[in-house]
C-alpha positions in Angstrom: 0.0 0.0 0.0 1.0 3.3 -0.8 -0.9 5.7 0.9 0.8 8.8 -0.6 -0.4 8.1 -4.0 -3.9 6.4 -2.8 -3.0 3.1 -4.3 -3.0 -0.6 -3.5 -0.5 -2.9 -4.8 -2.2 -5.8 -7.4 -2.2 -8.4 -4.4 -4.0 -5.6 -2.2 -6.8 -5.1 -5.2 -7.2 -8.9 -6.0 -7.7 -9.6 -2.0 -10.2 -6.6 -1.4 -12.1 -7.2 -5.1 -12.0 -10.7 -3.7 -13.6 -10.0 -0.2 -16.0 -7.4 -1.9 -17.6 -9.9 -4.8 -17.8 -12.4 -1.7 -19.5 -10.2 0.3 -21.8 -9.5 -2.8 -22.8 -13.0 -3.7 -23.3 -13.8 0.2 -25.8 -10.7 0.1 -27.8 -11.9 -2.8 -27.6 -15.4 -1.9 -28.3 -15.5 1.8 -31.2 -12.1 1.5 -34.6 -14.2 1.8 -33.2 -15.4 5.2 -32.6 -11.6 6.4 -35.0 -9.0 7.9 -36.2 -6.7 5.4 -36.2 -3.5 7.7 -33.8 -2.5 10.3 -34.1 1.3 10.5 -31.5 2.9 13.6 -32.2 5.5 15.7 -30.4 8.7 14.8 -28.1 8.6 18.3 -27.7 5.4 17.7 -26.2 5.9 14.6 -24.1 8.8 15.8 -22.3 7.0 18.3 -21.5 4.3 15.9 -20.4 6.1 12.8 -19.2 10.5 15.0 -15.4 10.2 14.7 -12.5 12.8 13.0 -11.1 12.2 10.1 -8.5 9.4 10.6 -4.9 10.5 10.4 -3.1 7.1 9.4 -5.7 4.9 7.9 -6.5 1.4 8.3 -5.8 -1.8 6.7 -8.7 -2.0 3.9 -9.8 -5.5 5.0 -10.7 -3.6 8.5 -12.5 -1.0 6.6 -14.9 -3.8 5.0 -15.5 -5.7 8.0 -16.9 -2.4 9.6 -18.5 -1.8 6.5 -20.4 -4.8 6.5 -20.6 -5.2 10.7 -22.1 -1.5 11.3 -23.4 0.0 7.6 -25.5 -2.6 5.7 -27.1 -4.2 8.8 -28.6 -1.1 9.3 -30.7 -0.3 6.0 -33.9 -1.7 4.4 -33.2 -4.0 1.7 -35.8 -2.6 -1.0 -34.6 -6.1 -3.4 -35.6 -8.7 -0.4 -38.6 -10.8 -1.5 -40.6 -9.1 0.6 -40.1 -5.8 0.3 -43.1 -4.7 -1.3 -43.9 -0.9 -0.1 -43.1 2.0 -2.1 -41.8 0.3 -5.5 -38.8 -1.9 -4.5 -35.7 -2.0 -6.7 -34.7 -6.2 -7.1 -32.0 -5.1 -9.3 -29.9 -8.4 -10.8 -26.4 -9.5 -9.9 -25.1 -8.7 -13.5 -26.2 -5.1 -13.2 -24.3 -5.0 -10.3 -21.1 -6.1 -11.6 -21.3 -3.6 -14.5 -21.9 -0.7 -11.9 -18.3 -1.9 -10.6 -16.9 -1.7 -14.2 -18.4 1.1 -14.8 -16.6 2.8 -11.6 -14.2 1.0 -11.7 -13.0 2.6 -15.1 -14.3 6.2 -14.2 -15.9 6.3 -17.5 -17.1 9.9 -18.1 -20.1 9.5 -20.3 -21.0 13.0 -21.0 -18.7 13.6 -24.3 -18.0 11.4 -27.6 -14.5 12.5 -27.4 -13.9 11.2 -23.9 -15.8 7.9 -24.4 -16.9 6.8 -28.1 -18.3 3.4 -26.9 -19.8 4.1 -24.1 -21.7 6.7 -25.7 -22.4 4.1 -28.9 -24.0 1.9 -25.8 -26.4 4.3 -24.7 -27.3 5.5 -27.9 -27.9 1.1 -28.7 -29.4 1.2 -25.4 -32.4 3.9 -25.8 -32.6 3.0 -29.1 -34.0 -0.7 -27.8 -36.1 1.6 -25.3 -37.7 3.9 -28.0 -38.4 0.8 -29.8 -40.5 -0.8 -27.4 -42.5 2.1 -26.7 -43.5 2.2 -30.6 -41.4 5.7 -30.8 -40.2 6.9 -34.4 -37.2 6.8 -35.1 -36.4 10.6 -34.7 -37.1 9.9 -30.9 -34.3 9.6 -28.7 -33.0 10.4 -24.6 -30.5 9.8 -22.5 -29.8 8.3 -19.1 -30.0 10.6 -15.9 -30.0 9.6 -12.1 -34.0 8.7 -11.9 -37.4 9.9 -12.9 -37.1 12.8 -10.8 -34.6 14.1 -12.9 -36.2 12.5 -15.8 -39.2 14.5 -15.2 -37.1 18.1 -14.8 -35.4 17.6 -17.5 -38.7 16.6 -20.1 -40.7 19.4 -18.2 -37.5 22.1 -18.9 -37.5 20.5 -22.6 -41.7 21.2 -22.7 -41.2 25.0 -21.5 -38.2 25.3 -23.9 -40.0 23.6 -27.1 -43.6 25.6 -26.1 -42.7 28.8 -24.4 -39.4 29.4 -25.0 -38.8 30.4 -21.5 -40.4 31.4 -18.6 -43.8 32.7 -18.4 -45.6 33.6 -15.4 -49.2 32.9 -17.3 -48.0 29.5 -18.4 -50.0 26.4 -17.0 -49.4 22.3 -16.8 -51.9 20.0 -15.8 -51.7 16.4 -14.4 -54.3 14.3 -11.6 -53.9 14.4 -8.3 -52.2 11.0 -8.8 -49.3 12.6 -10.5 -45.8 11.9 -8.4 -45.0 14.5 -6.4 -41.4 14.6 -8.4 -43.8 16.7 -10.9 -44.5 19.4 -9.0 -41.0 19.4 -7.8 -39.3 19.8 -11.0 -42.0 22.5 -11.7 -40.6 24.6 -8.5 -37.2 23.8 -9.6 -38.0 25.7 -12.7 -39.2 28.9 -11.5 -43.4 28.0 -11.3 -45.7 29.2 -9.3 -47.9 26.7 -7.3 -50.7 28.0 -9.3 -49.7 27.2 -12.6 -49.9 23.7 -12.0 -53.4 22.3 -12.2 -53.7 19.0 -10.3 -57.7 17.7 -11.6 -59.3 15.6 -9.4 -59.2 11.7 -11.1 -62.1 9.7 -11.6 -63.4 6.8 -9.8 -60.2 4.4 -11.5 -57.7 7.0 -10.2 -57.0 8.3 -13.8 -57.0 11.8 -15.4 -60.7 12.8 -16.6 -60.3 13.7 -20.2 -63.6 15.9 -19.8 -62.0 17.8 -17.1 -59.0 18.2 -18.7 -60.3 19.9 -21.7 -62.9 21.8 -19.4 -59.7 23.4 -17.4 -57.9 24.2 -20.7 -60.6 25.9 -22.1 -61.4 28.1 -19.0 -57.4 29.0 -18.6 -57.1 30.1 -22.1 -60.5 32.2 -21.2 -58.5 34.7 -18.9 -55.6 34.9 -20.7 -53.4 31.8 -19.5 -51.3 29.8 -21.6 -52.0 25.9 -21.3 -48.4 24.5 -22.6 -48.2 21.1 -21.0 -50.3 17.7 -19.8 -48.4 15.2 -17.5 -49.9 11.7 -18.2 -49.5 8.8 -15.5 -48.2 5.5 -17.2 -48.2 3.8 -13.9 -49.4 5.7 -10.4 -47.4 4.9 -7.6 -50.7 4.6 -5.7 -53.3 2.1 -7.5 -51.0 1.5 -10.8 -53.6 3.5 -12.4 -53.1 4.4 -16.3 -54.1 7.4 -17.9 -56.6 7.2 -21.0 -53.5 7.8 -23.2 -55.0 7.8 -27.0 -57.8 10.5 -25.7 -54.8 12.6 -23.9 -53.0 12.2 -26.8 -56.0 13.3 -29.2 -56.4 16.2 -27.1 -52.9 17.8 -26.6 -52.9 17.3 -30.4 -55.8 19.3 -31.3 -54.8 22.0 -28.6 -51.2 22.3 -29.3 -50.3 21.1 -25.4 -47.4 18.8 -24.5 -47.8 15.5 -23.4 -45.4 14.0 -21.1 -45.9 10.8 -19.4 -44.5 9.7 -16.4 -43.9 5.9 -16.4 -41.3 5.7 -14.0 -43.3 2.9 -12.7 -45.0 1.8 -15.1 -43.7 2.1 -18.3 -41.5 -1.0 -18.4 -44.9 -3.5 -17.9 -44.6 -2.8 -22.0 -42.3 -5.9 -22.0 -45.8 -7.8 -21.0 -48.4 -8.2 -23.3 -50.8 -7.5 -21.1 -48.8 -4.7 -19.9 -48.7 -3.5 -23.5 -52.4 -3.4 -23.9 -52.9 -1.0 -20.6 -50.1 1.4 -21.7 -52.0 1.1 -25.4 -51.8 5.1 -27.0 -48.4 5.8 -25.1 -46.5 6.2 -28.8 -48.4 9.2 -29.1 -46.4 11.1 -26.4 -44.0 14.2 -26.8 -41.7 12.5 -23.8 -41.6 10.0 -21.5 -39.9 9.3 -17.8 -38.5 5.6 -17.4 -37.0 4.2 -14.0 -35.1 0.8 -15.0 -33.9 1.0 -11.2 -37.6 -0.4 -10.5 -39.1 -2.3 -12.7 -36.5 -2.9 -15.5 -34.3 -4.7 -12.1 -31.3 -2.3 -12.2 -29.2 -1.0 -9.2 -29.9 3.0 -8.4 -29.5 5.5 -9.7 -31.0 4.2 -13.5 -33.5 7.2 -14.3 -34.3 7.4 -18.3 -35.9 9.8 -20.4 -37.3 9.4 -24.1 -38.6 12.1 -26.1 -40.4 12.2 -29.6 -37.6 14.3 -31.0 -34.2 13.9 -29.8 -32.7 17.0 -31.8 -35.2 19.1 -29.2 -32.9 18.0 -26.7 -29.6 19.4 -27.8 -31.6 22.7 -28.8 -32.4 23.3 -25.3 -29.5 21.9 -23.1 -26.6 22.3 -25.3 -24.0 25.1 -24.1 -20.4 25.3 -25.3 -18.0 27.0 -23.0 -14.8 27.8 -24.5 -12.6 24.4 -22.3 -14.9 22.2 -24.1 -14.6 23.4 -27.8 -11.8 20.2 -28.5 -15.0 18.0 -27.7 -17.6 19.6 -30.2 -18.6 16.6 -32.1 -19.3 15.5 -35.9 -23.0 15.2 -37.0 -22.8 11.7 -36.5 -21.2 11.8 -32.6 -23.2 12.4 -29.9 -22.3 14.4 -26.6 -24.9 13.5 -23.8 -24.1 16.4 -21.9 -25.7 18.6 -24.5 -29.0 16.4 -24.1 -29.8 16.9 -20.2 -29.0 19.0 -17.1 -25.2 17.0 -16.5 -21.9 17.4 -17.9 -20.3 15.1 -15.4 -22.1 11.9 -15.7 -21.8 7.9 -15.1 -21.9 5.6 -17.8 -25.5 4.1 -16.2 -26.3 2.3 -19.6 -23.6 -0.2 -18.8 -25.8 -1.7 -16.2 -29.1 -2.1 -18.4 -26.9 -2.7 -21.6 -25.0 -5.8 -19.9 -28.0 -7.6 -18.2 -30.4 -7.2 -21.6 -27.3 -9.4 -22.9 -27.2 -11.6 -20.6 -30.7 -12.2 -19.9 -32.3 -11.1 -22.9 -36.0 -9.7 -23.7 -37.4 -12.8 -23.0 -35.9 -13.0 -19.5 -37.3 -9.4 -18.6 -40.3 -10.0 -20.0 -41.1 -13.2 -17.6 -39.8 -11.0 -15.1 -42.0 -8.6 -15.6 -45.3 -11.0 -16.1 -44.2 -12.3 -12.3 -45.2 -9.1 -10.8 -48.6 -9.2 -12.5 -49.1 -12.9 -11.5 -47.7 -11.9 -8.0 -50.0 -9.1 -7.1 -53.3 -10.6 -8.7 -52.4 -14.1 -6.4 -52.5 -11.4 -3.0 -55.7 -10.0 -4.5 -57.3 -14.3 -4.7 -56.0 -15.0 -1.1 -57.0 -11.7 0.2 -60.9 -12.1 -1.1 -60.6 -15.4 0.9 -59.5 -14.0 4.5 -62.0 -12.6 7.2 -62.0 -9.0 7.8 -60.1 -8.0 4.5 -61.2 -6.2 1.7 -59.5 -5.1 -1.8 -59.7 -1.6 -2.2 -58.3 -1.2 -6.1 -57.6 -4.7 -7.3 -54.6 -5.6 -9.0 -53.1 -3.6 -11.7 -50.0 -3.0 -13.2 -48.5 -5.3 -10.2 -50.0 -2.9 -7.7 -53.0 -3.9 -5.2 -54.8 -2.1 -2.2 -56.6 -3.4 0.2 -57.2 -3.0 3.9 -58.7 -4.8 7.5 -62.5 -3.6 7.6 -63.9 -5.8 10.4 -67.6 -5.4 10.5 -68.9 -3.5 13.7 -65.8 -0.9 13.9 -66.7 2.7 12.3 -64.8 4.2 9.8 -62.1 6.2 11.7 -61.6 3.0 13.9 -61.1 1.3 10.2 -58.1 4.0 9.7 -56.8 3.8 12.7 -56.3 0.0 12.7 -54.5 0.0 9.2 -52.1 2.7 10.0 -51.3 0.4 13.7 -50.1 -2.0 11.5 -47.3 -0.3 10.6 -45.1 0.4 13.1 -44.9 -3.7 13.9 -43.9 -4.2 10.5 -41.6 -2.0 10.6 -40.2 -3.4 14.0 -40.3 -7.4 13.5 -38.9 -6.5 9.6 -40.7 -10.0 8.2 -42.2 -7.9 5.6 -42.2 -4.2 4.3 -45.6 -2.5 3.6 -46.9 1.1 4.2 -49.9 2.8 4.1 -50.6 4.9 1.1 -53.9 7.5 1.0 -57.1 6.7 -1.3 -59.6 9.5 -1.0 -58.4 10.6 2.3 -58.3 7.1 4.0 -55.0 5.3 4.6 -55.3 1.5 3.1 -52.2 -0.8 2.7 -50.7 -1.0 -0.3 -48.5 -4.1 -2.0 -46.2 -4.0 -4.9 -44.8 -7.3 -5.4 -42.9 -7.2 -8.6 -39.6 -8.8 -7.2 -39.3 -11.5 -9.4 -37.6 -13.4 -6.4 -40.4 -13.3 -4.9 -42.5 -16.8 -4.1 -46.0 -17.8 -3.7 -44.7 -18.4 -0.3 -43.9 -15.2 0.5 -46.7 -13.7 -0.6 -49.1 -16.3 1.6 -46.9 -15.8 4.4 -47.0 -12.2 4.2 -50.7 -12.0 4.7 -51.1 -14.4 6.9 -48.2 -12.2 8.9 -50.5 -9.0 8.5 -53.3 -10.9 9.7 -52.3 -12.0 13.3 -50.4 -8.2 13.7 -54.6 -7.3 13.1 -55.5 -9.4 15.8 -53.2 -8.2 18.1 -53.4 -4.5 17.1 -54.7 -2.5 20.2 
């Protein structure tokens, strides 16, 4: 070891990259047998990790044996079996292993000049992506950190393409099912709270074209400028998808944008079925894609598609003097010039590599588990005392909740949201309450495809003795 120049001798790599890819495989071997949620109280945590910074160093085997004694037995493990609240990210050995290569080589993906075939990759890489969506081919993207960012960065391109820039009299609409990254990315870009219109959805938790056009109409009436419609291909919630085709008819005929969010929801396309719901979705101007979720990447694997990729490099591209040596032929692409980073990873790496090893067909079974998987909860919930289904399975999303006959409607919430806390504590499981209407009812995404008929029966037969001991 030479600590002066930060570097290990070849022995020193070989025995840490050794102890590391060990320490990998034993995670994704041994994690059905582990809790899913072990979440540290913050003095805990201080007492464990509060120290200066250390003057000599230790010897790097030391360092991973803390790591892996006092770091990752304290986090959730959103790729367990059965994790299923939020959306969890399974992610897939191979993926991981080209996340390492990827760092590893410190690949800076953000000009051709700096990395030709890494670029070449991504450009392969969204090019399979627009292609499953039913894109034309003057569609294109690029890779960012998640659909947050994959949401900024379409809504920026939106303002750019329609408005040109700011405008205080500009509006965007979406449902009140819309992720709340929306309305973030809207602050980040200078709106007001009320130029986004969130319309109440209809009884299947999906945008009301009627309303829709009903708001659009009466904004343009005093003097507004309707520029944008954000679609759900997906909700978090319910899996709820918007009536694409009719959105898409619309925005059309009013000259509006028409972005879709399908961070969760987009990849289903690989299913058949999943194809049908998301029917109407080539019609959109852009569209936000999380591979970290459903597409069983490691985070951060945000992506974002749009109809016309050479809108992209009209509104990010700047071209300070330090990187006029990178300026690229027609036929190179820089990626910085297409989104908010310069400095970025080479994320396509991770998708790239496991679509070779795996294959469409391998992500499409994948994919068709978490459909099976949620619509087998919904059959063995309809069979249990006390439970009802709340939106039934969609998109690999179901809701339900404990509604024992006799207790009113507040004692209802109050019981669902009890549950919680135990779950959190005994960490068999991971679910959370999400809100429908204004009442809390559980909510499972099972689309780990991991995951076993066990686990599922197991699961809610877990949540049903924590009901009968709940207070």
């Amino acid at each position: 070891m030479d600590r002066k120049k930060l570097s290990l001798d070849a022995e020193e790599m070989r025995s840490l990259g050794h102890q590391v890819v060990d320490l990998l495989v034993d995670h994704f071997s041994r994690l059905p047998e582990k809790p899913v949620t072990r979440k540290a109280e913050r003095g805990s945590m201080e007492a464990l990790f509060r120290e200066p910074i250390p003057e000599r160093g230790a010897a790097p085997s030391e360092v991973l044996e803390r790591v892996r004694e006092d770091v990752f037995t304290h986090i959730m493990h959103l790729d367990h079996p059965r994790f299923y609240a939020f959306v969890p990210s399974p992610s897939n050995f191979v993926s991981v292993m080209a996340e390492a290569l990827a760092s590893g080589f410190n690949v800076f993906a953000g000009t051709w000049l700096e990395a030709s075939a890494p670029a070449q990759i991504e450009l392969v890489t969204i090019d399979w992506l627009r292609q499953l969506f039913g894109l034309p081919e003057s569609a294109g993207g690029l890779f960012t950190s998640g659909g947050s960012m994959a949401n900024l960065t379409a809504l920026a391109l939106a303002r750019h393409v329609k408005l040109r820039g700011p405008s205080a009299e500009a509006v965007v609409y979406c449902s009140d099912q819309a992720h709340s990254s929306v309305e973030r990315a809207l602050r980040v870009l200078g709106f007001e709270s009320g130029q986004l219109r969130k319309l109440p959805s209809d009884a299947s938790f999906r945008l009301p074209v009627e309303s829709l056009e009903q708001a659009v109409q009466a904004d343009r009436a005093q003097g507004r400028i309707p520029f944008c419609v954000v679609a759900n291909a997906g909700t978090t919630n319910t899996g709820s998808v918007d009536p694409l085709p009719r959105l898409a008819d619309l925005c059309r005929s009013e000259n509006l944008w028409l972005h879709a969010d399908g961070a969760y929801g987009g990849a289903s396309i690989l299913s058949p079925r999943g194809g049908r719901l998301l029917e109407g979705i080539d019609g959109v101007d852009s569209l936000a894609l999380d591979p970290h979720k459903w597409l069983f990447q490691p985070y951060e694997t945000g992506c974002m598609l749009v109809r016309d990729r050479l809108q992209l490099k009209e509104a990010f591209q700047v071209l300070p003097e330090y990187l006029k040596d990178a300026e690229s032929a027609a036929e190179e692409v820089n990626f910085c010039d297409y989104g908010v980073q310069l400095t970025r990873s080479f994320r396509a790496l991770k998708l790239w590599m496991s679509l070779q090893v795996f294959g469409r067909s391998g992500f499409q079974a994948a994919v068709e588990r978490g459909f099976q998987l949620a619509e087998s909860a919904e059959k063995i919930l309809h069979g249990m005392d006390d439970w009802e289904v709340t939106t039934p399975a969609q998109l690999g999303v179901l809701t339900f909740r404990c509604a024992p006959p006799g207790l009113s409607p507040q004692q209802i919430d109050n019981l669902n949201r009890s549950m919680v806390d135990p779950i959190l504590r005994q960490g068999f499981s991971m679910i959370v309450t999400t809100q429908l209407r204004g009442r809390p009812v559980l909510r499972l995404c099972p689309i780990n495809p991991r995951t076993t008929d066990q686990d599922i029966q197991d699961t809610l037969a877990h949540l049903d003795r924590l009901r009968s001991e709940a207070p």
